[in-house]
PyMOL Python script that loads the backbone (N, CA, C, O; Angstrom):
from pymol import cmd

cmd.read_pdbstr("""\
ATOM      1  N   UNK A   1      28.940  31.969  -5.753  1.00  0.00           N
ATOM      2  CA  UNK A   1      28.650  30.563  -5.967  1.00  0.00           C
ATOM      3  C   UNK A   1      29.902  29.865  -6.486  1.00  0.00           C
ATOM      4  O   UNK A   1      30.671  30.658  -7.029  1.00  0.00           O
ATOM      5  N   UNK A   2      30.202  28.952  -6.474  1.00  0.00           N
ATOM      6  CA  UNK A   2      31.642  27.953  -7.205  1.00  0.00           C
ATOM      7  C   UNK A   2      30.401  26.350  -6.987  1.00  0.00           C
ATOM      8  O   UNK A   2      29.496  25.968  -6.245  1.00  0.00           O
ATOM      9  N   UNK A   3      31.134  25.924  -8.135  1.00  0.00           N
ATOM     10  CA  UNK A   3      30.398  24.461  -8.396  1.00  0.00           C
ATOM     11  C   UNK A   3      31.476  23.089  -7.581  1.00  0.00           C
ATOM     12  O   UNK A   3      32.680  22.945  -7.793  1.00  0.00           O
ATOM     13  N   UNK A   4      30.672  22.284  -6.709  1.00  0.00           N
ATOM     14  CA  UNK A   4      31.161  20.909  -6.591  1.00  0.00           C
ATOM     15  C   UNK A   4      30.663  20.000  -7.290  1.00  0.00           C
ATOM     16  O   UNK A   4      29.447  19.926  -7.466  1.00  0.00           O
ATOM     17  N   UNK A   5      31.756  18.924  -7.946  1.00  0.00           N
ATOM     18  CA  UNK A   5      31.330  18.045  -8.812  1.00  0.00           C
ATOM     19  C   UNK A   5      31.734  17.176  -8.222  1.00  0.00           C
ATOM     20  O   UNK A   5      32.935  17.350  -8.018  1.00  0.00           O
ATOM     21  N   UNK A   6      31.204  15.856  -7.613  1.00  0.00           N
ATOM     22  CA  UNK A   6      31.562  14.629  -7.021  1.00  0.00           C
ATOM     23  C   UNK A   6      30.902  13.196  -7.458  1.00  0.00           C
ATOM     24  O   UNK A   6      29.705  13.041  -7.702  1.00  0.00           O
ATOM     25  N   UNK A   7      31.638  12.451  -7.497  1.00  0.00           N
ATOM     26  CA  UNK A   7      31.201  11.450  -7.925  1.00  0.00           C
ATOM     27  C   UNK A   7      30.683  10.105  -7.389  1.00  0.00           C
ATOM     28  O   UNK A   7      30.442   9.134  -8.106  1.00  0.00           O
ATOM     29  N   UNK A   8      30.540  10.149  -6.070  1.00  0.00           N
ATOM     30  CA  UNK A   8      29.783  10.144  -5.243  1.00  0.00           C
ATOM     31  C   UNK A   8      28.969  10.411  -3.970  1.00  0.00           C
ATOM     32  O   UNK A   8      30.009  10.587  -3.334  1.00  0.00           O
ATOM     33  N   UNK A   9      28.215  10.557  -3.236  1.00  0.00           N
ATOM     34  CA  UNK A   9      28.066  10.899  -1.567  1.00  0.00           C
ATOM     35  C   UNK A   9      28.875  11.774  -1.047  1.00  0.00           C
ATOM     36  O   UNK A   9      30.036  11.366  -1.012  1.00  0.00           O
ATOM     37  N   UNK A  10      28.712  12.823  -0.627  1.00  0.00           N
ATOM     38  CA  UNK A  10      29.385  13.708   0.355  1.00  0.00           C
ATOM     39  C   UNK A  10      28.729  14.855   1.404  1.00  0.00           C
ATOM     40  O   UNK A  10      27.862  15.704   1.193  1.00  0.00           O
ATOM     41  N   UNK A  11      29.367  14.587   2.414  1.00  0.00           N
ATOM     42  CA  UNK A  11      28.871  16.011   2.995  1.00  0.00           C
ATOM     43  C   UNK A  11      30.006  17.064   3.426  1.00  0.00           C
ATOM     44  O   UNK A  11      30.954  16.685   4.114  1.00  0.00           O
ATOM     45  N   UNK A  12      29.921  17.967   3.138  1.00  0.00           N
ATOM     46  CA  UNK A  12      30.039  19.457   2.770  1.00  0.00           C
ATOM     47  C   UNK A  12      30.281  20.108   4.008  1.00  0.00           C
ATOM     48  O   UNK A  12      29.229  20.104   4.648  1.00  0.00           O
ATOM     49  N   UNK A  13      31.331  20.745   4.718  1.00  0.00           N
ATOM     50  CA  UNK A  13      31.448  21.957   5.791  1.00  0.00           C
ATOM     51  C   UNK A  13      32.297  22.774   5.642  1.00  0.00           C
ATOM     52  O   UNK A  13      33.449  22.413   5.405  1.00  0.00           O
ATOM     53  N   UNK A  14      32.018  23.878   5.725  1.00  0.00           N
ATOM     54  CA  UNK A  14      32.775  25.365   5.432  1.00  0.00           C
ATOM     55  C   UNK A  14      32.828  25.968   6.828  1.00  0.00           C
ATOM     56  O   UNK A  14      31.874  26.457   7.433  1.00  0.00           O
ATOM     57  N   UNK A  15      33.773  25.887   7.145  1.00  0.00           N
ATOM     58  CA  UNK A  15      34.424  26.601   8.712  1.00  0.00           C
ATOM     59  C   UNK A  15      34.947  28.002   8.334  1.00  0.00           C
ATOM     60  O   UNK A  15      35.548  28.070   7.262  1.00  0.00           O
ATOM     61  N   UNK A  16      34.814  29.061   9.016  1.00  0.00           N
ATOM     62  CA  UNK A  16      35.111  30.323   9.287  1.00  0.00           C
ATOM     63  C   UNK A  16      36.957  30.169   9.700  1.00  0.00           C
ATOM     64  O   UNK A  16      37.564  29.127   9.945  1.00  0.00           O
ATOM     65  N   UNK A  17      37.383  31.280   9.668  1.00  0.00           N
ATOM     66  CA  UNK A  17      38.834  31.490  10.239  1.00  0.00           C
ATOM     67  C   UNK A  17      38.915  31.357  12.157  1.00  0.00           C
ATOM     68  O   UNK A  17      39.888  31.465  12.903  1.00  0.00           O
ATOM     69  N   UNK A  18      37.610  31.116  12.431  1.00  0.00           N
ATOM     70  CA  UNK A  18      37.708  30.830  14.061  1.00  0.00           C
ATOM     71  C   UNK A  18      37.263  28.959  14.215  1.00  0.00           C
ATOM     72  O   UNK A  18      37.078  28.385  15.288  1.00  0.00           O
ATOM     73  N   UNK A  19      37.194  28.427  13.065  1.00  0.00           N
ATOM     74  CA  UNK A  19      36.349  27.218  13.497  1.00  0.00           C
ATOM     75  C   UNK A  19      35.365  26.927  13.760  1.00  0.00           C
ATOM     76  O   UNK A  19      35.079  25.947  14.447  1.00  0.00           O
ATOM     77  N   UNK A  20      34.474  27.848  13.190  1.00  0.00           N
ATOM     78  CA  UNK A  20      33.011  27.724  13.296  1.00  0.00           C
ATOM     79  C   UNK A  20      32.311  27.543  12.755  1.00  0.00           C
ATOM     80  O   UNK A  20      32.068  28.658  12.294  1.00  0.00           O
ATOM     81  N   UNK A  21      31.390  26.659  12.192  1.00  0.00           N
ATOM     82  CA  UNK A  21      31.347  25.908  11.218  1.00  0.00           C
ATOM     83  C   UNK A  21      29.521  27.124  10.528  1.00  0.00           C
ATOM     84  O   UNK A  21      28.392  27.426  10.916  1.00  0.00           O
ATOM     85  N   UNK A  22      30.174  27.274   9.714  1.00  0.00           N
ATOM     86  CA  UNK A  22      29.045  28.193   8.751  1.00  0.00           C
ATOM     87  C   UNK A  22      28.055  27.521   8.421  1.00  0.00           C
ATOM     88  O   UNK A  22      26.998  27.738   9.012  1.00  0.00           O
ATOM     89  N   UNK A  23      28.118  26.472   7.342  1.00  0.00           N
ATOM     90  CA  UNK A  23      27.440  25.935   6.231  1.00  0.00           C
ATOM     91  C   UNK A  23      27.802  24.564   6.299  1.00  0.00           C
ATOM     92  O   UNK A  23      28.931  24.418   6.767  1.00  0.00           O
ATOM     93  N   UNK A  24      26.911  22.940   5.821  1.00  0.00           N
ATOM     94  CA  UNK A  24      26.889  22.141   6.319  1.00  0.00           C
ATOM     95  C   UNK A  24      26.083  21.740   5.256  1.00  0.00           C
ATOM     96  O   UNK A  24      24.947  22.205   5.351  1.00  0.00           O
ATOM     97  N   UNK A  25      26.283  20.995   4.213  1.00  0.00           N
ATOM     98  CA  UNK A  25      25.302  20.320   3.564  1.00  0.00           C
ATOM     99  C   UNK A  25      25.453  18.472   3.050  1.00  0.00           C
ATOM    100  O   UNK A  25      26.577  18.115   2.697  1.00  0.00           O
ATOM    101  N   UNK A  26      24.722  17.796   3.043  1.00  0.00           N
ATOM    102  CA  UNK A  26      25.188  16.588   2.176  1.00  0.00           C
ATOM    103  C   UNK A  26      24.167  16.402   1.096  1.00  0.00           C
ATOM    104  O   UNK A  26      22.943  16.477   0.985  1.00  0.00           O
ATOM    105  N   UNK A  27      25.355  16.085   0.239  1.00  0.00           N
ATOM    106  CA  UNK A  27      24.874  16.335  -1.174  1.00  0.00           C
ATOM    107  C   UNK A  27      25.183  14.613  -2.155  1.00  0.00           C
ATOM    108  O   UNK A  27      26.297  14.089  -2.182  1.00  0.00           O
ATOM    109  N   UNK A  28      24.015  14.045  -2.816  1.00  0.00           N
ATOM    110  CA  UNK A  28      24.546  13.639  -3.666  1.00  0.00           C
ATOM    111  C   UNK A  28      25.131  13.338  -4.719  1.00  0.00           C
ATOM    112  O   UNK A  28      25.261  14.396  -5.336  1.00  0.00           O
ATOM    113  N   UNK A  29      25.859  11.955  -5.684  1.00  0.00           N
ATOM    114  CA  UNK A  29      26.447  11.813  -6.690  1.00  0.00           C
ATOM    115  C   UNK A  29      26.433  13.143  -7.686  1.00  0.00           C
ATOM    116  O   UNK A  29      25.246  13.431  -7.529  1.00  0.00           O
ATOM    117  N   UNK A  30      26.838  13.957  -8.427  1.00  0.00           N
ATOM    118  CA  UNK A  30      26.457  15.251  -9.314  1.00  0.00           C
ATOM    119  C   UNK A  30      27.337  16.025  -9.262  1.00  0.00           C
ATOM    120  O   UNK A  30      28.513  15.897  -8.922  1.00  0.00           O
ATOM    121  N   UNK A  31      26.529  17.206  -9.750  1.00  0.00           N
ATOM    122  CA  UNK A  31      27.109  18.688 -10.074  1.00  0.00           C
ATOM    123  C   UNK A  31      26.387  19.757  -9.178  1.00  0.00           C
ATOM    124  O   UNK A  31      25.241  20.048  -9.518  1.00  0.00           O
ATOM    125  N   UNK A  32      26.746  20.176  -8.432  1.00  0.00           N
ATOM    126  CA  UNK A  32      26.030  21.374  -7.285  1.00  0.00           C
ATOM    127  C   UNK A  32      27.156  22.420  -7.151  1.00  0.00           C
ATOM    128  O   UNK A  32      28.338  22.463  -6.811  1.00  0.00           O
ATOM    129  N   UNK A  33      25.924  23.459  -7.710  1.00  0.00           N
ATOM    130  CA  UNK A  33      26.108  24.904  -6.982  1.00  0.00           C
ATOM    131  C   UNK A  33      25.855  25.324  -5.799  1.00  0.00           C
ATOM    132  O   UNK A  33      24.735  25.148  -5.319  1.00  0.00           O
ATOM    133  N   UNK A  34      27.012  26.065  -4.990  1.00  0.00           N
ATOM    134  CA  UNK A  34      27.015  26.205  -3.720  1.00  0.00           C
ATOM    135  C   UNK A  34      26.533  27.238  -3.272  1.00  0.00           C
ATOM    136  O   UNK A  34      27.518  27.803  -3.749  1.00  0.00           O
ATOM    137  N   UNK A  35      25.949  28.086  -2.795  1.00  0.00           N
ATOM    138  CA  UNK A  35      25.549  29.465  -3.131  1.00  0.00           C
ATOM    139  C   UNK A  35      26.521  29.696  -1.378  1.00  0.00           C
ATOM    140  O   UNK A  35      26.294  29.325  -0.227  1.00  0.00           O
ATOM    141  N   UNK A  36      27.490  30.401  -1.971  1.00  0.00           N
ATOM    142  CA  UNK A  36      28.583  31.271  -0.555  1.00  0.00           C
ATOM    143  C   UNK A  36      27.791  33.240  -0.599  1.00  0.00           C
ATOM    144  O   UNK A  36      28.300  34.249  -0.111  1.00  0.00           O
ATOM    145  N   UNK A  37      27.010  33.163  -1.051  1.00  0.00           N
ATOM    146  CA  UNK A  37      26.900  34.579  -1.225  1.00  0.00           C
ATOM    147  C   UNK A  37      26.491  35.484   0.212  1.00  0.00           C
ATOM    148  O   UNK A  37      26.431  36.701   0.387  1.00  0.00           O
ATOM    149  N   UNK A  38      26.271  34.467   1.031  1.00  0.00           N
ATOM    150  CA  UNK A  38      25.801  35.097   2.366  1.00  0.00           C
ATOM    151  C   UNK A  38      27.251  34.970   3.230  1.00  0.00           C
ATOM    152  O   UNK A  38      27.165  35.486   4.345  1.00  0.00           O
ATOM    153  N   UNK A  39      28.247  34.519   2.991  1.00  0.00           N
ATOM    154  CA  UNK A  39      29.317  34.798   3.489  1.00  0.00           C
ATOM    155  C   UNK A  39      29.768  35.700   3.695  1.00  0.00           C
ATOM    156  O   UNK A  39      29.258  36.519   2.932  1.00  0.00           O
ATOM    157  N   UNK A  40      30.944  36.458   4.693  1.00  0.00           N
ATOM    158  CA  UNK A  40      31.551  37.191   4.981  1.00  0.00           C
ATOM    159  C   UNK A  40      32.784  37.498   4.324  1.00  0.00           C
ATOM    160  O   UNK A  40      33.304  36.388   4.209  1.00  0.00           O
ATOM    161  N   UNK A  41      33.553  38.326   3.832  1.00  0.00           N
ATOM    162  CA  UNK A  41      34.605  38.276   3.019  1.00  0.00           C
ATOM    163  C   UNK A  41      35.590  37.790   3.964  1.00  0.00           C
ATOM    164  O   UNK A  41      35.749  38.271   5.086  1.00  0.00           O
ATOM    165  N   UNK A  42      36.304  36.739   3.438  1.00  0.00           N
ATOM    166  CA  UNK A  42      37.436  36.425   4.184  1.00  0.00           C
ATOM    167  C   UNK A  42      38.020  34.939   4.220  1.00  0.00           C
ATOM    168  O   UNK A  42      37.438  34.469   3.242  1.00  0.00           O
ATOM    169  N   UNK A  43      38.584  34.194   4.588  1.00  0.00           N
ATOM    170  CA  UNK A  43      39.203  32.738   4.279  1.00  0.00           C
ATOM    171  C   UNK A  43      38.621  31.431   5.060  1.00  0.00           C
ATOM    172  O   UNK A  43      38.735  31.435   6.286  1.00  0.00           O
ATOM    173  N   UNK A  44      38.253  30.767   4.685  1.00  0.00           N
ATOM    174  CA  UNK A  44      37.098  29.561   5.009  1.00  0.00           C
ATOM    175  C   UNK A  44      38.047  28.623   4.585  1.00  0.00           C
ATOM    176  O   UNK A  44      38.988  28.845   3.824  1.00  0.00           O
ATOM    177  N   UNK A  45      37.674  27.290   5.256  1.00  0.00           N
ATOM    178  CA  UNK A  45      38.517  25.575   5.037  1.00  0.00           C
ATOM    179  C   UNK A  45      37.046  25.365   4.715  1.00  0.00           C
ATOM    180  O   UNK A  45      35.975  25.719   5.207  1.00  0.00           O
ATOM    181  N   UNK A  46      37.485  24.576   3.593  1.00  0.00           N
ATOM    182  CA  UNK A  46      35.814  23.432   3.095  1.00  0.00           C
ATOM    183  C   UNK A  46      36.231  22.087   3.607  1.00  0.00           C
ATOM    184  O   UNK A  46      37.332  21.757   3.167  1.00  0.00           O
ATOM    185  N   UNK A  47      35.805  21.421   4.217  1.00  0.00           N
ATOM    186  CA  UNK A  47      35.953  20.186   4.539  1.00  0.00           C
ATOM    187  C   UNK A  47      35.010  19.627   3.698  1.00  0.00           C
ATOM    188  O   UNK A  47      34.058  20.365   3.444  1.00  0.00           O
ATOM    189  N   UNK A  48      35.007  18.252   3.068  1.00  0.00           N
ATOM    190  CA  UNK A  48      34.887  17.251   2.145  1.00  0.00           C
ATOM    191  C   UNK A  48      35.134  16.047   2.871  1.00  0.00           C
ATOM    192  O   UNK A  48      36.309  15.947   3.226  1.00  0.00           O
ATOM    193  N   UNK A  49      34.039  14.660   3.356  1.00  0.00           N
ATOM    194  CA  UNK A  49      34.067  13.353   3.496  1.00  0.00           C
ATOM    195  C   UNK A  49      33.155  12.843   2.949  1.00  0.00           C
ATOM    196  O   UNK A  49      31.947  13.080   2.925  1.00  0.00           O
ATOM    197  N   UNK A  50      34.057  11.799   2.299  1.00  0.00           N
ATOM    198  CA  UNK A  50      33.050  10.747   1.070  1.00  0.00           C
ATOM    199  C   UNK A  50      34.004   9.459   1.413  1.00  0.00           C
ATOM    200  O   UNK A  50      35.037   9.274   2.057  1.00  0.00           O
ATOM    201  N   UNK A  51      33.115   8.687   0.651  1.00  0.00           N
ATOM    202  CA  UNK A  51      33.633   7.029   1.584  1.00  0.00           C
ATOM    203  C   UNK A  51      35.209   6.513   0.909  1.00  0.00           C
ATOM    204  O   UNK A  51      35.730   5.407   1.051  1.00  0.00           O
ATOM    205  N   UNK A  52      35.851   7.932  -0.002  1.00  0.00           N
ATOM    206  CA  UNK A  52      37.294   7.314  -0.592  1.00  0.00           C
ATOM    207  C   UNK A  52      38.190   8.172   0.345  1.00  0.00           C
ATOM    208  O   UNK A  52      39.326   8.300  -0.112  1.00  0.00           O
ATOM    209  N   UNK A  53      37.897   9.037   1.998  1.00  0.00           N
ATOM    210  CA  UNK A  53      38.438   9.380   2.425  1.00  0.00           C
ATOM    211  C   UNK A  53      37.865  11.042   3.107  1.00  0.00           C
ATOM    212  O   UNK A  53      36.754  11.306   2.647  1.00  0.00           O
ATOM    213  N   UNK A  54      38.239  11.814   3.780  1.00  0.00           N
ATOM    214  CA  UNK A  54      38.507  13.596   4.039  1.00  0.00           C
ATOM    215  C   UNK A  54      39.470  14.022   3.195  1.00  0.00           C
ATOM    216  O   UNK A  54      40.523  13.511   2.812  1.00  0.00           O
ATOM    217  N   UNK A  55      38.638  15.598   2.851  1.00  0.00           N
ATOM    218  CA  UNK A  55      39.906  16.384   1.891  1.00  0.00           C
ATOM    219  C   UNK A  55      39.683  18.009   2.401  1.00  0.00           C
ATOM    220  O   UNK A  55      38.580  18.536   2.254  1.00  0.00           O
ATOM    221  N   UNK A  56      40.394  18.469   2.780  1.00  0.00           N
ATOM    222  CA  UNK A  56      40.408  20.091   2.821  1.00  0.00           C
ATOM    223  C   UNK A  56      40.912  20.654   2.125  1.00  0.00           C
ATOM    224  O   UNK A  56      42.028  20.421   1.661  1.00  0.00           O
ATOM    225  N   UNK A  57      39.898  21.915   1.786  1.00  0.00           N
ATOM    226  CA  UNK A  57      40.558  23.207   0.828  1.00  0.00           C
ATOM    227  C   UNK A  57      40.322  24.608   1.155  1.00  0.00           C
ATOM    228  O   UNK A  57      39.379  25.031   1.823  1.00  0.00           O
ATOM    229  N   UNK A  58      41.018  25.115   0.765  1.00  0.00           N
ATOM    230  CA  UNK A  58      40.833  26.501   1.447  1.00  0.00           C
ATOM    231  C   UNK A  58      39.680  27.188   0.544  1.00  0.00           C
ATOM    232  O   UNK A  58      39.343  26.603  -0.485  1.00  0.00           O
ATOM    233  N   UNK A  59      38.972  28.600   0.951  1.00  0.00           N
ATOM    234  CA  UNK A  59      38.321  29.317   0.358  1.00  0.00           C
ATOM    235  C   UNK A  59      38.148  30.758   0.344  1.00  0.00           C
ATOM    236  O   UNK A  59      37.639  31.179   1.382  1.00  0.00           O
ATOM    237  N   UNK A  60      38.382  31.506  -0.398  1.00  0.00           N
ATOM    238  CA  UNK A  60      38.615  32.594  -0.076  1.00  0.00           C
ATOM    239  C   UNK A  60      37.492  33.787  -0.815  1.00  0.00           C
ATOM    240  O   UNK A  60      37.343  33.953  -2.026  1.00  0.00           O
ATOM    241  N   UNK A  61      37.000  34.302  -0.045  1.00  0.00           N
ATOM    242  CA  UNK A  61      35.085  34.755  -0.410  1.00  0.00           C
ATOM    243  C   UNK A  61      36.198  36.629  -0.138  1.00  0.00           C
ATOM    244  O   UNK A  61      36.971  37.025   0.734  1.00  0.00           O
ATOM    245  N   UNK A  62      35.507  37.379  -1.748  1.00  0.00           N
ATOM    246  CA  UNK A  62      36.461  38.513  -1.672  1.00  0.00           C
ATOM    247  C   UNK A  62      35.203  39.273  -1.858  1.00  0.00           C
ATOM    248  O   UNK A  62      35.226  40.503  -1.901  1.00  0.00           O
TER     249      UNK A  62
END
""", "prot")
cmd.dss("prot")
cmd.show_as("cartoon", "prot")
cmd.util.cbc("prot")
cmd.orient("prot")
């Protein structure tokens, strides 16, 4: 699990190392736990869009 804290509107995608998009949620204003536990070990991009823009980050599930 790892926590997102946003401060407003967003939806949420976690892509695999092929581009395939795993997990997909939109979440509001808060504090949310993500539960990655059904993931595969290995390196994921989280994509993040909320109305101040897109942000990517990497993720790495060991």
């Amino acid at each position: 699990m790892f926590t997102l804290k946003n401060d407003s509107p967003v939806t949420m995608s976690i892509f695999d190392a092929s581009a395939r998009l795993v997990k997909s949620e939109k979440l509001e204003a808060a504090s949310h736990q993500i539960d990655i536990s059904n993931l595969a070990s290995g390196v994921y991009q989280i994509h993040l869009v909320k109305e101040s823009g897109s942000f990517n980050y990497k993720l790495i599930v060991k």
